[in-house]
C-alpha positions as CSV (number, residue, x, y, z in Angstrom):
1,X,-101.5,89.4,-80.8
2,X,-103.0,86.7,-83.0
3,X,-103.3,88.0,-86.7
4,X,-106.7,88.4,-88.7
5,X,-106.2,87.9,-91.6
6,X,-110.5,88.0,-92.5
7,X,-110.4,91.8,-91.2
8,X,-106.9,92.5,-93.1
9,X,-108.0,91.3,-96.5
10,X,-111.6,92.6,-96.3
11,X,-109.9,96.1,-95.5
12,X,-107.4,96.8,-97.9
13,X,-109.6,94.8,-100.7
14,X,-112.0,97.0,-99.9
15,X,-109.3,100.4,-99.8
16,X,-108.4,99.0,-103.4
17,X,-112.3,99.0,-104.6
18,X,-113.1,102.5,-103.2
19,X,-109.8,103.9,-104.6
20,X,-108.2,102.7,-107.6
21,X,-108.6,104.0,-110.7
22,X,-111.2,103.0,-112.8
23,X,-108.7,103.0,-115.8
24,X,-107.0,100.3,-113.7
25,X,-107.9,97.7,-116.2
26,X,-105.0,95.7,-115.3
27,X,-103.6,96.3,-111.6
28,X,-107.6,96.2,-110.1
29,X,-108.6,94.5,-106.9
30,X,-109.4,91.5,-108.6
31,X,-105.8,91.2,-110.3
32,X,-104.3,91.3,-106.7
33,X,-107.3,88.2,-105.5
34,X,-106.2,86.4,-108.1
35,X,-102.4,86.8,-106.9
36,X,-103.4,85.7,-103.5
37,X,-104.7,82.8,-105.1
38,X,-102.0,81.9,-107.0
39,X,-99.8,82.9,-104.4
40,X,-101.5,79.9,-101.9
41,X,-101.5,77.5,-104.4
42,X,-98.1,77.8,-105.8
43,X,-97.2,77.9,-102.1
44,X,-99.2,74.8,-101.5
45,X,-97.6,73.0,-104.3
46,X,-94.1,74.1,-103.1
47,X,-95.1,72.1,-99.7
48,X,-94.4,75.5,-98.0
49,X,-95.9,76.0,-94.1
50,X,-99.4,77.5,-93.5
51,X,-96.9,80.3,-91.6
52,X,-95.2,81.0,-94.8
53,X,-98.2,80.9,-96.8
54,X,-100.2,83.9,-94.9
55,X,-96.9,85.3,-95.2
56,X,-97.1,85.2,-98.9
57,X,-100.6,85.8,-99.2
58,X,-100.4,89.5,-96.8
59,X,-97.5,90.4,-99.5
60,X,-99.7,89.3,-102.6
61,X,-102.3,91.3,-100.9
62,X,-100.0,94.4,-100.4
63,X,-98.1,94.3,-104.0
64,X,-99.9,96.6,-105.6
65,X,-101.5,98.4,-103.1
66,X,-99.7,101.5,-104.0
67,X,-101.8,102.3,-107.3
68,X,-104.0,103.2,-104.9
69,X,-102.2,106.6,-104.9
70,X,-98.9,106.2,-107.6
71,X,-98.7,105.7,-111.1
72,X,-97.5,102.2,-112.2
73,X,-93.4,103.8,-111.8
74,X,-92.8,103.1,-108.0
75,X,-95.6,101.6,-107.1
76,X,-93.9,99.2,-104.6
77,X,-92.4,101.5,-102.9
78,X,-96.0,103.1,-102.2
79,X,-97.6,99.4,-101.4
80,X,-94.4,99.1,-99.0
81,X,-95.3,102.4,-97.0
82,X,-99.0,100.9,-96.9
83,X,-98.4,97.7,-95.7
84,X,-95.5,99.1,-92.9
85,X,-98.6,101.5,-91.7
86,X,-101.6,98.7,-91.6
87,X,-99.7,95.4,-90.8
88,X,-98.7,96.3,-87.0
89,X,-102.6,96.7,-86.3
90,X,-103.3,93.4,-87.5
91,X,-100.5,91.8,-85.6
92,X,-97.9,91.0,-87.7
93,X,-94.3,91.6,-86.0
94,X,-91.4,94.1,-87.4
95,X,-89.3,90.5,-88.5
96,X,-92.3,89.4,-90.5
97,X,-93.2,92.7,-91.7
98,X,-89.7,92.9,-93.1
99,X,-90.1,89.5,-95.1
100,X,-93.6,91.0,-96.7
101,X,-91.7,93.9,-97.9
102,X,-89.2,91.7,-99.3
103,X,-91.8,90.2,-101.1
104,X,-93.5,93.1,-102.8
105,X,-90.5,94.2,-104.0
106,X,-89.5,91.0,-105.5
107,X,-92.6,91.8,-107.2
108,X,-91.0,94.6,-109.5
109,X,-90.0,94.3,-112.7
110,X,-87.2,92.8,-114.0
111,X,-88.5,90.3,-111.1
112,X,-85.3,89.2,-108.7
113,X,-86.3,87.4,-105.7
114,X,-83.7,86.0,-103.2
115,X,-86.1,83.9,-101.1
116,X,-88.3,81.1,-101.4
117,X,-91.0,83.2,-100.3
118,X,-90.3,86.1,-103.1
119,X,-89.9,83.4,-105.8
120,X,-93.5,81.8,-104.8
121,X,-95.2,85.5,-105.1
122,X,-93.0,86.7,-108.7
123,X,-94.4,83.5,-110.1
124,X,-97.8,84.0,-108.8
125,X,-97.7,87.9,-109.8
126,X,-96.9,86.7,-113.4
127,X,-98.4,83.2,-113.3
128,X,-100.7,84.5,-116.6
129,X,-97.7,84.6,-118.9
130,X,-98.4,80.9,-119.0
131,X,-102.2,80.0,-119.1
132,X,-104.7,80.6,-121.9
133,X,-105.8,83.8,-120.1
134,X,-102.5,85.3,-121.8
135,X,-104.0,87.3,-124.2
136,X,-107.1,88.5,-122.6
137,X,-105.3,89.6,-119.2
138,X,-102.6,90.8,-121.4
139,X,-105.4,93.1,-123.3
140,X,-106.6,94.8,-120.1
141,X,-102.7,95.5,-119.2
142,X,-103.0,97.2,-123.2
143,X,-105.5,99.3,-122.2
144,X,-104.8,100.3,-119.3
145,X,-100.8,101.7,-120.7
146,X,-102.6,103.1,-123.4
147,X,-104.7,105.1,-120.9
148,X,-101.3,107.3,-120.2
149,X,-99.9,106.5,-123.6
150,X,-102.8,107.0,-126.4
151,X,-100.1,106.5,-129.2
152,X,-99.2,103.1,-128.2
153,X,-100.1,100.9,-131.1
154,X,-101.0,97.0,-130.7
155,X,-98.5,96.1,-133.0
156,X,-95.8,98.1,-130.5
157,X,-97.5,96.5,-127.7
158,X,-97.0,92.9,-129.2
159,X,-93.2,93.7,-129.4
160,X,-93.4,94.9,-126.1
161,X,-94.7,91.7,-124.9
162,X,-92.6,89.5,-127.0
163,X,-89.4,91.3,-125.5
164,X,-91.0,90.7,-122.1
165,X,-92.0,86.6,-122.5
166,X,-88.2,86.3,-123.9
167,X,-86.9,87.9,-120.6
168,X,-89.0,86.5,-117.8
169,X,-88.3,83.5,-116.1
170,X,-90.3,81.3,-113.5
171,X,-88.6,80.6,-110.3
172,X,-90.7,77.9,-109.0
173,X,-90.5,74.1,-109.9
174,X,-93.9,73.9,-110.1
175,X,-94.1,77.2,-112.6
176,X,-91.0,75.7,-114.2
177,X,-92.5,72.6,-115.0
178,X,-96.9,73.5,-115.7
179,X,-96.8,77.2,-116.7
180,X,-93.6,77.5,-118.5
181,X,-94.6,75.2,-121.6
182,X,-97.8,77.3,-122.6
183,X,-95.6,80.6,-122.0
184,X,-93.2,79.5,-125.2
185,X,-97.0,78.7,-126.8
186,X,-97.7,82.1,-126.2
187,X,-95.0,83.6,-127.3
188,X,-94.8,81.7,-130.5
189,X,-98.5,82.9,-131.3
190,X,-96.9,87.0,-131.0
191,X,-94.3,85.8,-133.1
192,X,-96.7,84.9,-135.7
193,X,-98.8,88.0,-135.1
194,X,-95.4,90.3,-135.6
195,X,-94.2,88.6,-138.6
């Protein structure tokens, strides 16, 4: 059975749309598009095959799936079930479903991928760290916390962040070498902001 990958994303996007929380300012459909995106590019850049890269992409499309009906604590484990129920439809086999959970769960944080294929998608999941959208994508994440923890203050979510920047590492060489530079920007600026 020849997979279709069309139908596959325009369902679960769609599942996501209909069903996620609108306090979901954060982990919404749109975060997981931009993960695919990420996902194909990185895996572009890493000179990875079109076989691996739909690979990637069906795991990027999965990741966070499980908002859909968890709160952000075990979330994976809910995308997992999700993507173990749809995938065989679509015709993905039990060997390749395995490496898409893989994936999604290399996906959890602290982020510890063992494959080539779960390094490509950590780095896509947190490819933002590193970009000038840091702060606004990094604003929806603050709102959507505070949404189950009013009392959060911005200056405990800096510290939260800087704690978080000083811990994560890229796994890629290409996230290494073009996303890694403006993450230390970034976390200088919350330095600055904390002081």
């Amino acid at each position: 059975m020849k997979k279709n990958w069309d139908l596959l994303y325009h369902t679960i996007i769609n599942l996501l749309k209909e069903n996620l929380a609108p306090f979901l300012t954060y982990h919404d459909w749109e975060h997981t598009e931009h993960v695919i995106k990420m996902a194909e590019y990185i895996g572009h850049k890493e000179n990875m095959s079109e076989e691996d890269i739909l690979l990637i992409k069906t795991a990027s499309l999965f990741h966070d799936a499980g908002f859909i009906n968890a709160t952000s604590d075990g979330h994976e484990e809910k995308s997992i079930l999700l993507a173990e129920e749809k995938l065989p439809q679509f015709g993905y086999t039990k060997n390749e479903i395995k490496i898409i959970i893989g994936m999604i769960q290399a996906t959890a944080i602290p982020q510890i991928p063992k494959t080539k294929l779960e390094c490509v998608i950590a780095d896509a999941d947190l490819e933002y760290l590193g970009t000038d959208n840091f702060e606004r994508i990094g604003t929806n994440l603050y709102l959507e916390i505070k949404h189950t923890n009013p009392n959060l203050t911005i200056i405990e979510w800096n510290e939260i962040q800087i704690k978080f920047l000083q811990n994560h590492h890229y796994h890629t060489p290409y996230c290494i070498q073009y996303r890694e530079p403006m993450k230390k920007r970034n976390l200088e600026l919350l330095m600055k902001k904390a002081i």
